[in-house]
VOPAGU-2260 file (C-alpha; in pm, 1 decimal, decimal comma):
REM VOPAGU-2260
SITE   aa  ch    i         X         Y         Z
SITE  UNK   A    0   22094,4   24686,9    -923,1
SITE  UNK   A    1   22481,6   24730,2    -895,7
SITE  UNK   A    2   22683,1   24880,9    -553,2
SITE  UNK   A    3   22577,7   25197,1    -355,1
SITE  UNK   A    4   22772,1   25389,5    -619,3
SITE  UNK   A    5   22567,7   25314,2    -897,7
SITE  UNK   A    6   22281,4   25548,7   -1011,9
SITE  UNK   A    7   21916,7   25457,2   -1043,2
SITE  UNK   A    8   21595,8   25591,0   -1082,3
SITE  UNK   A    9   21623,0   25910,5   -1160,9
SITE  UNK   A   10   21970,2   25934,1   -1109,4
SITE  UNK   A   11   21940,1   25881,2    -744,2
SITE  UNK   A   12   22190,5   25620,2    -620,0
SITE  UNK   A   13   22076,9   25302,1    -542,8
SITE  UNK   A   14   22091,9   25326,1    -176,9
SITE  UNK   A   15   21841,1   25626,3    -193,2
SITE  UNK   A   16   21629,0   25492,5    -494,3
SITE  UNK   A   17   21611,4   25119,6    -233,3
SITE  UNK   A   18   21485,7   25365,7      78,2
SITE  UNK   A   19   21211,0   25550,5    -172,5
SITE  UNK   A   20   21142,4   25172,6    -261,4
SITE  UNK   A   21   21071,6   25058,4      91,3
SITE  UNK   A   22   20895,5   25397,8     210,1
SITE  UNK   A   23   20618,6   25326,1     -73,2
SITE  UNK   A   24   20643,3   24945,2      57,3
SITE  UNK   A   25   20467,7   25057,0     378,1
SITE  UNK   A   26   20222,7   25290,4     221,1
SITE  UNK   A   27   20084,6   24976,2      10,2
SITE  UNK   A   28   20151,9   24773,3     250,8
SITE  UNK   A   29   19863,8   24962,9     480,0
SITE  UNK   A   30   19630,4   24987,2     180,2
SITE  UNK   A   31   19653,4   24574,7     146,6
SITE  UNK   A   32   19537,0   24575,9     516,1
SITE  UNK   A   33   19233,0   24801,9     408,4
SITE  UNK   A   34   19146,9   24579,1      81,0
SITE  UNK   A   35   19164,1   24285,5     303,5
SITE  UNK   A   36   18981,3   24395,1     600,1
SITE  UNK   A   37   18694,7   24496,0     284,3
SITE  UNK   A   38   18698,2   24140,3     134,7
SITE  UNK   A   39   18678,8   23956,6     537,3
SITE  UNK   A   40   18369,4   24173,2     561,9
SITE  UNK   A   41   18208,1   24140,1     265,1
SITE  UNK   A   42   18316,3   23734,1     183,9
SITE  UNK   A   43   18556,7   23813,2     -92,9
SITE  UNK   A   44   18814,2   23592,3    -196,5
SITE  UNK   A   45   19159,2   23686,2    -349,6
SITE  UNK   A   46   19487,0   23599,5    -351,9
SITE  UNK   A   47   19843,3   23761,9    -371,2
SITE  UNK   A   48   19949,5   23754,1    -772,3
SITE  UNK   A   49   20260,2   23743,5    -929,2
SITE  UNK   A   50   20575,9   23935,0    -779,9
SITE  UNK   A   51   20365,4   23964,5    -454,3
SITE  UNK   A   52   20309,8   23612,7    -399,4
SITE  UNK   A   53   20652,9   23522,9    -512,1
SITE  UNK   A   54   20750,3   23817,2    -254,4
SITE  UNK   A   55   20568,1   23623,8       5,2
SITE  UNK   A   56   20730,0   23248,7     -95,3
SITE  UNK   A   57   21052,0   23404,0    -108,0
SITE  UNK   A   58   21100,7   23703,5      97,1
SITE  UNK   A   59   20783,4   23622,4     343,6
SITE  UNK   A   60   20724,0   24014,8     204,8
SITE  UNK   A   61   20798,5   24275,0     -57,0
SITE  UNK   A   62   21063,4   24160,1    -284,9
SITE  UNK   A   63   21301,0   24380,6    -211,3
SITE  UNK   A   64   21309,1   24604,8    -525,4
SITE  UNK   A   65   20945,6   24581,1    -571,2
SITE  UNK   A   66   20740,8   24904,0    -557,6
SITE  UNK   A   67   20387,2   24754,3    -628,5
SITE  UNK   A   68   20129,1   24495,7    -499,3
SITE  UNK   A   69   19886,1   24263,9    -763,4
SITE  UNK   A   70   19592,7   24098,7    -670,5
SITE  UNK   A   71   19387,7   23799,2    -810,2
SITE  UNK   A   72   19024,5   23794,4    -787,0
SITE  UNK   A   73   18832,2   23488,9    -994,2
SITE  UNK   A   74   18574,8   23700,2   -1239,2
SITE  UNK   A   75   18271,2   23662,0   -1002,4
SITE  UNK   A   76   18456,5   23829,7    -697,8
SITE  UNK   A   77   18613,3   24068,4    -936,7
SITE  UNK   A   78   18281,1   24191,9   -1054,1
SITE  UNK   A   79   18146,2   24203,3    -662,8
SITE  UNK   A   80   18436,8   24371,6    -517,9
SITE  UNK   A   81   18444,2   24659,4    -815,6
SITE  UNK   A   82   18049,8   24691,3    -724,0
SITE  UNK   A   83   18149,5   24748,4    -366,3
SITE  UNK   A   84   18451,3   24917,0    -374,8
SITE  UNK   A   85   18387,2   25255,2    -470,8
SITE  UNK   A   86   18142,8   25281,3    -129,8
SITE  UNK   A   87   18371,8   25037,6      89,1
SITE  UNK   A   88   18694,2   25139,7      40,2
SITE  UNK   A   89   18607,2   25470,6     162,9
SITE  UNK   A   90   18705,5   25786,6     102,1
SITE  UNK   A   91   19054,7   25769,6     102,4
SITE  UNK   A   92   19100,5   25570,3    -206,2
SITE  UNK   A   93   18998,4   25594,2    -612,1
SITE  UNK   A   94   18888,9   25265,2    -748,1
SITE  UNK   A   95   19019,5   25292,9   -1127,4
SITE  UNK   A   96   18819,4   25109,1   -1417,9
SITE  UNK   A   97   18652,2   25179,1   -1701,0
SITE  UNK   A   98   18319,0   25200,5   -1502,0
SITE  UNK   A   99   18416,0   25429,5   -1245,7
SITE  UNK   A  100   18636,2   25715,2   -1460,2
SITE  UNK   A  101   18596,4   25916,3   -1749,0
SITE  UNK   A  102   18932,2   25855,7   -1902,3
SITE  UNK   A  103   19022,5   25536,3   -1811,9
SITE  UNK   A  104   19366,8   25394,7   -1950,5
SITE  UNK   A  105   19392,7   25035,8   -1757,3
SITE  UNK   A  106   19241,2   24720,6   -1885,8
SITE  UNK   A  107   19219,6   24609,1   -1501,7
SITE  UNK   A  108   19095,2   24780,1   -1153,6
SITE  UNK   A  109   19335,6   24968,5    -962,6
SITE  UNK   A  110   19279,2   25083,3    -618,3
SITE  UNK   A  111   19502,8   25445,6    -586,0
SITE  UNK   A  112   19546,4   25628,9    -311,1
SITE  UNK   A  113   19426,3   25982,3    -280,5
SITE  UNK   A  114   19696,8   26198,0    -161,4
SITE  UNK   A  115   19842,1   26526,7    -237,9
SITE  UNK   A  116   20152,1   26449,5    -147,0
SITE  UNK   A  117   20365,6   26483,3    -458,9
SITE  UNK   A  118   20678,0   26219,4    -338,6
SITE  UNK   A  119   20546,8   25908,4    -527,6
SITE  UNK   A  120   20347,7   25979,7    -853,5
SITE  UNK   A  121   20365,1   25808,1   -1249,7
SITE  UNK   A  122   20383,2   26120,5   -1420,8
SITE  UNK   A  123   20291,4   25888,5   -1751,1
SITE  UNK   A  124   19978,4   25902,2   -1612,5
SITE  UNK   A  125   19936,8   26252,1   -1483,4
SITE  UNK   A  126   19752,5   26398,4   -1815,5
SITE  UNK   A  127   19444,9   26115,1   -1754,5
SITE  UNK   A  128   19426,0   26135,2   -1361,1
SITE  UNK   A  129   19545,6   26380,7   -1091,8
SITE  UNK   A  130   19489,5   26065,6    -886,3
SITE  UNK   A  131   19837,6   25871,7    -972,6
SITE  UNK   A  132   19986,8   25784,1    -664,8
SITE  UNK   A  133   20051,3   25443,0    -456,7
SITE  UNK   A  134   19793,7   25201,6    -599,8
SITE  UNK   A  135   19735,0   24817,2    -570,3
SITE  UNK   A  136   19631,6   24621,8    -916,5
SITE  UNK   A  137   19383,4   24409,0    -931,3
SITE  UNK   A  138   19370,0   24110,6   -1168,3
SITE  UNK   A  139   19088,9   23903,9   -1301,8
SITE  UNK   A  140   19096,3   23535,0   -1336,8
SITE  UNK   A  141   18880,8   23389,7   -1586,4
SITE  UNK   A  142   18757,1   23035,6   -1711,4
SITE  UNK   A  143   18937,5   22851,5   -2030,4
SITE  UNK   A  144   18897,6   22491,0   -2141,0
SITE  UNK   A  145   19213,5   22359,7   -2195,3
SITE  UNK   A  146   19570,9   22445,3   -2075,7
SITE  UNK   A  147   19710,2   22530,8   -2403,4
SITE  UNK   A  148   19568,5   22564,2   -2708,6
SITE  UNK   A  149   19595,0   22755,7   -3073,3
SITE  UNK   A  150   19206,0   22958,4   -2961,5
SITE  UNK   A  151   19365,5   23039,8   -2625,3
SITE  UNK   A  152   19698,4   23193,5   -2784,1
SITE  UNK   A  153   19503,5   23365,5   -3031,2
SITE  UNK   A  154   19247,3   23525,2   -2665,7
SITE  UNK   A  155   19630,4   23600,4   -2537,5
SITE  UNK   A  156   19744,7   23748,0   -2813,3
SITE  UNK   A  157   19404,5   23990,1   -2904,0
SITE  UNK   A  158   19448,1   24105,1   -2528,9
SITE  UNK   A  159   19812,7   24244,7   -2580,0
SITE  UNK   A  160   19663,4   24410,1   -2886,6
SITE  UNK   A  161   19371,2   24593,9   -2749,1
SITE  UNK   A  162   19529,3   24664,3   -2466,0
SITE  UNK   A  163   19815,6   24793,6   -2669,4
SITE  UNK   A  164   19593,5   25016,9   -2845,9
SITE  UNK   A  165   19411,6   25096,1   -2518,6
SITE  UNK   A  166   19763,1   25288,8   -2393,6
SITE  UNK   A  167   19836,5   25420,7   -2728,2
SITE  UNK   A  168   19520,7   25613,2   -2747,6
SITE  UNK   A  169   19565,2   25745,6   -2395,6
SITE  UNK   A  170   19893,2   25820,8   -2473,9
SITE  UNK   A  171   19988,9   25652,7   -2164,6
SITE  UNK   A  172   20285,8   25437,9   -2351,9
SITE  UNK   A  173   20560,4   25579,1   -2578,9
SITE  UNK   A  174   20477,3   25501,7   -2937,6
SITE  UNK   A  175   20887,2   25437,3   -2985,4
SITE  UNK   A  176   20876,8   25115,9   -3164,5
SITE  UNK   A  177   20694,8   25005,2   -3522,4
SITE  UNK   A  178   20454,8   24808,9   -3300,8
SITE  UNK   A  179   20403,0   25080,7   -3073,2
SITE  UNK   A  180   20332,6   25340,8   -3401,9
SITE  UNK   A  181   20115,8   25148,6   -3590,2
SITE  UNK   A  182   19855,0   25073,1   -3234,6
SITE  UNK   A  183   19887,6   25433,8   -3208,9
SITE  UNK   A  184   19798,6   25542,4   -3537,3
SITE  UNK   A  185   19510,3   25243,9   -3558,4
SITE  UNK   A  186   19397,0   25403,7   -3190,1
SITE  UNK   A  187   19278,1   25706,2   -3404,3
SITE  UNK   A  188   18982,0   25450,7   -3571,0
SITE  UNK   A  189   18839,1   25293,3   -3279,4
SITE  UNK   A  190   18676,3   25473,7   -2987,5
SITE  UNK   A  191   18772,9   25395,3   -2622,3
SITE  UNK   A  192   18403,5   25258,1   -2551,2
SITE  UNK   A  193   18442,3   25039,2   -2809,9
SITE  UNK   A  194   18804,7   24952,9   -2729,2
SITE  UNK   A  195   18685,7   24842,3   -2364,6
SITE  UNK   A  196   18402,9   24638,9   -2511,5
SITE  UNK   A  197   18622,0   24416,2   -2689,6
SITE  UNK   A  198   18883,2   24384,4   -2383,7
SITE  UNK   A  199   18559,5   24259,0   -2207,3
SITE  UNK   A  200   18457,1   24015,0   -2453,6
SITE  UNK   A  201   18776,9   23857,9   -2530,8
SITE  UNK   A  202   18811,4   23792,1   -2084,3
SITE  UNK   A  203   18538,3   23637,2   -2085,1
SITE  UNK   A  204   18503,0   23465,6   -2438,4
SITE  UNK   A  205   18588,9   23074,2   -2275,5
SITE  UNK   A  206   18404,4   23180,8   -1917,8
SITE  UNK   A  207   18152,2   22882,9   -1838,6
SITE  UNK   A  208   18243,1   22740,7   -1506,9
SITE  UNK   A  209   18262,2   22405,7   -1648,0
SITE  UNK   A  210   18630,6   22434,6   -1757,9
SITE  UNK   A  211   18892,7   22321,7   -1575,2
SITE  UNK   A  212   19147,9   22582,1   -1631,8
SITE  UNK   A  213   19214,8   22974,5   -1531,6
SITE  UNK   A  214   19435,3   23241,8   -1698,2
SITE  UNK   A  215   19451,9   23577,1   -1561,6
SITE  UNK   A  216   19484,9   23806,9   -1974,7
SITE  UNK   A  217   19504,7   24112,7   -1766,2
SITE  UNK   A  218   19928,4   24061,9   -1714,5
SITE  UNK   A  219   20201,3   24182,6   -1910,4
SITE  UNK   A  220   20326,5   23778,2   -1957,9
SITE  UNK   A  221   20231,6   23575,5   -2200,0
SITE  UNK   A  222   19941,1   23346,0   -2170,1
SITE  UNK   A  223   20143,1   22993,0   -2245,0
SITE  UNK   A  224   20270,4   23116,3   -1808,6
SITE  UNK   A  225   19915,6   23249,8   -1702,8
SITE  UNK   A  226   19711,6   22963,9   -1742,0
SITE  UNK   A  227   19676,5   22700,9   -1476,0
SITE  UNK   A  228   19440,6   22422,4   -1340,7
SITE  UNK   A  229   19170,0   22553,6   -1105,0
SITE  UNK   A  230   19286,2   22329,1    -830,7
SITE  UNK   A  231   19646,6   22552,2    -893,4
SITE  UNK   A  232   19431,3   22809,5    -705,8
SITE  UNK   A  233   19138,4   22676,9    -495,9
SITE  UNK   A  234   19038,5   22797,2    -172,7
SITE  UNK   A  235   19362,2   23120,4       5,9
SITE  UNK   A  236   19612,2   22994,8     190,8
SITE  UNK   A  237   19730,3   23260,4     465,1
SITE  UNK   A  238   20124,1   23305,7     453,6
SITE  UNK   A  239   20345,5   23550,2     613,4
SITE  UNK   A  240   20381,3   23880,9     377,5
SITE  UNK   A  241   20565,0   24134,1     618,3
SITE  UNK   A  242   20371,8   24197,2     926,0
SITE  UNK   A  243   20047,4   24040,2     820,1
SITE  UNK   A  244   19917,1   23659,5     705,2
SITE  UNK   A  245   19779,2   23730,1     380,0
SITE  UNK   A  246   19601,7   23446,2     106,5
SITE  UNK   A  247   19793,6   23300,9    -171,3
SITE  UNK   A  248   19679,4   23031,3    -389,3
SITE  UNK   A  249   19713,4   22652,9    -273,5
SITE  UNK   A  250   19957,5   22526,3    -523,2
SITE  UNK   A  251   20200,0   22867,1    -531,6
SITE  UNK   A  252   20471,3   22604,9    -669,6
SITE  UNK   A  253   20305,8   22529,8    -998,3
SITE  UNK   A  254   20223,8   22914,2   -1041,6
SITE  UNK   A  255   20526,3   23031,2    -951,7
SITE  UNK   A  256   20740,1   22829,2   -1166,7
SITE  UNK   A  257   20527,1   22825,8   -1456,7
SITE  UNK   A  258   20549,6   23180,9   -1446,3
SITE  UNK   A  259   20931,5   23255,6   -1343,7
SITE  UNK   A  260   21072,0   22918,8   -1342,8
SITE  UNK   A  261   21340,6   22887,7   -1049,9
SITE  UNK   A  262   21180,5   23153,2    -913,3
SITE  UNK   A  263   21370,2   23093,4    -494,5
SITE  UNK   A  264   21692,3   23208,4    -705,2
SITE  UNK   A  265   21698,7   23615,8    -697,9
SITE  UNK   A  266   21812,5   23724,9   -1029,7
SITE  UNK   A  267   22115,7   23869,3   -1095,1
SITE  UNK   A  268   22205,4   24223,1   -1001,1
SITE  UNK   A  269   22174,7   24383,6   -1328,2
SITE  UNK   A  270   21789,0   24255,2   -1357,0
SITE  UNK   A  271   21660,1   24359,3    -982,8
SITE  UNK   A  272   21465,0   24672,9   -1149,0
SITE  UNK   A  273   21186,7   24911,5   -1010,2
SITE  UNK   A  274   20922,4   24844,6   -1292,4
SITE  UNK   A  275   20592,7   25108,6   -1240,8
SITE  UNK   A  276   20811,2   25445,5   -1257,4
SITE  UNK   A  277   20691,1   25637,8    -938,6
C-alpha cells in the first residue's frame, strides 16, 4: 500500500487506515468465535474461505490488509445453519439473506453485527439496511459433475449476471460501466423475488450428491478457480488463525493455488488493498 506517507482510504494515511484495519480485525475476529461456538453446538461444519484461509496458511491470521472474514458451508449445512441462525446467534447479530430481510441485496448470508457505533459502516449499503457494520460472509458450496466444462461456465457465468442485476436494482453497485448500465436498466424488468429465484436455481442446478466436484458461485472469481474435487475439502482441519484453531479444508494447497496461484508470495505493495469499503 506504499510508505507511511502515502494516503489511503479515505485519505487517511496508511499507517492510520492499517490501525482502522486491525481494530475491525478483532471485532470479527470475536464474532468468528461466536459462529463457531454455534456450529460445535449444533454439529455444523465449515471451513475458512478464500483470503481467510489463505490468511491462516500464510499469516496463521488476518492477512494483514484484510478487513473481512468468508466462510464455506457445503449446501446442506448452509441451509441448517441459516435455519438456526437467526435464534442462535442471538441477539447481537442480523443474519442477512433473502429469507430473513425485506430488501435484501446479497446473493449469500451475511452475519452483521448490530451496533450503533458509527466507526466502521459501508455506506453503499446504508439506503437497504441501517444494519451495515462488521459482518462475516458466508459462502455456499454446491455439487457439479465435472471440473470444467462448457454447462459449468455457462452456471458461472448466469451467476455474475443475476447477481449483477441483483446490485443494480438495489442500487448497491455504481452503474459506471456499459455492463454495469445495461444490468441496471434490465433490473427495471425483473422483480427481486424473481431475481432470487433464479440465483437459487442456477446454485443448485448440478446439486445431486453423486458428483464428484464442488464450486462455491457465490464469489466474485471466476468459476474455472472455484471448482475443486470434494476430497479438496473433506472433513475441517483446525489451524492456527490468530488466537484461535479454526477449520480449513484438507487439501488448502490445491484451493489455494487454484485460486491465487503462488499464493505464500504477498503481492506487491501497490496491490495490498482494503476491498469491502468500511
Amino acid at each position: 500500500m506504499g510508505d507511511d506517507k502515502n494516503t489511503s482510504v479515505d485519505g487517511r494515511s496508511q499507517q492510520e487506515a492499517m490501525r482502522l484495519v486491525r481494530e475491525l480485525q478483532q471485532i470479527t475476529l470475536a464474532m468468528l468465535k461466536d459462529i463457531d461456538a454455534v456450529c460445535a453446538e449444533y454439529n455444523i461444519p465449515y471451513y475458512l474461505g478464500e483470503g481467510t484461509m489463505l490468511g491462516a496458511v500464510r499469516h496463521k491470521g488476518f492477512i494483514p490488509w484484510d478487513d473481512d472474514i468468508d466462510l464455506l458451508m457445503m449446501r446442506d449445512d448452509y441451509e441448517r445453519f441459516l435455519r438456526i441462525a437467526p435464534e442462535a446467534m442471538g441477539e447481537r447479530y442480523e443474519i442477512q439473506h433473502y429469507t430473513t430481510m425485506e430488501n435484501c441485496w446479497t446473493p449469500l448470508l451475511k452475519v452483521r453485527l448490530i451496533t450503533d457505533d458509527p466507526k466502521f459502516r459501508q455506506s453503499h449499503i446504508a439506503h437497504v439496511t441501517p444494519n451495515n457494520g462488521p459482518m462475516i460472509d458466508i459462502f455456499p458450496l454446491d455439487n457439479v459433475p465435472e471440473l470444467s466444462s462448457f454447462r459449468q461456465t455457462v452456471q458461472g457465468t448466469m451467476m455474475r449476471i443475476l447477481r449483477g442485476t441483483l446490485s443494480q436494482k438495489m442500487k448497491t453497485a455504481e452503474d459506471d460501466t456499459l455492463q454495469k448500465k445495461v444490468l441496471r436498466f434490465a433490473s427495471h424488468f425483473v422483480s427481486r423475488n424473481l431475481l432470487f429465484k433464479w440465483i437459487n436455481k442456477n446454485y443448485v442446478k448440478y446439486n445431486s450428491p453423486d458428483n464428484q466436484y464442488i464450486v462455491c458461485l457465490a464469489s466474485y472469481y471466476k468459476v474455472q478457480k472455484e471448482t475443486f474435487p470434494k476430497s479438496a475439502f473433506g472433513e475441517p482441519v483446525r489451524v492456527q488463525f490468530e488466537d484461535g484453531m479454526f477449520p480449513v479444508p484438507q487439501d488448502t494447497d490445491l484451493i489455494l493455488t487454484t485460486i491465487y496461484g503462488d499464493y505464500m508470495t504477498p503481492p506487491p505493495p501497490e496491490k495490498r488493498v482494503i476491498k469491502h469499503h468500511f
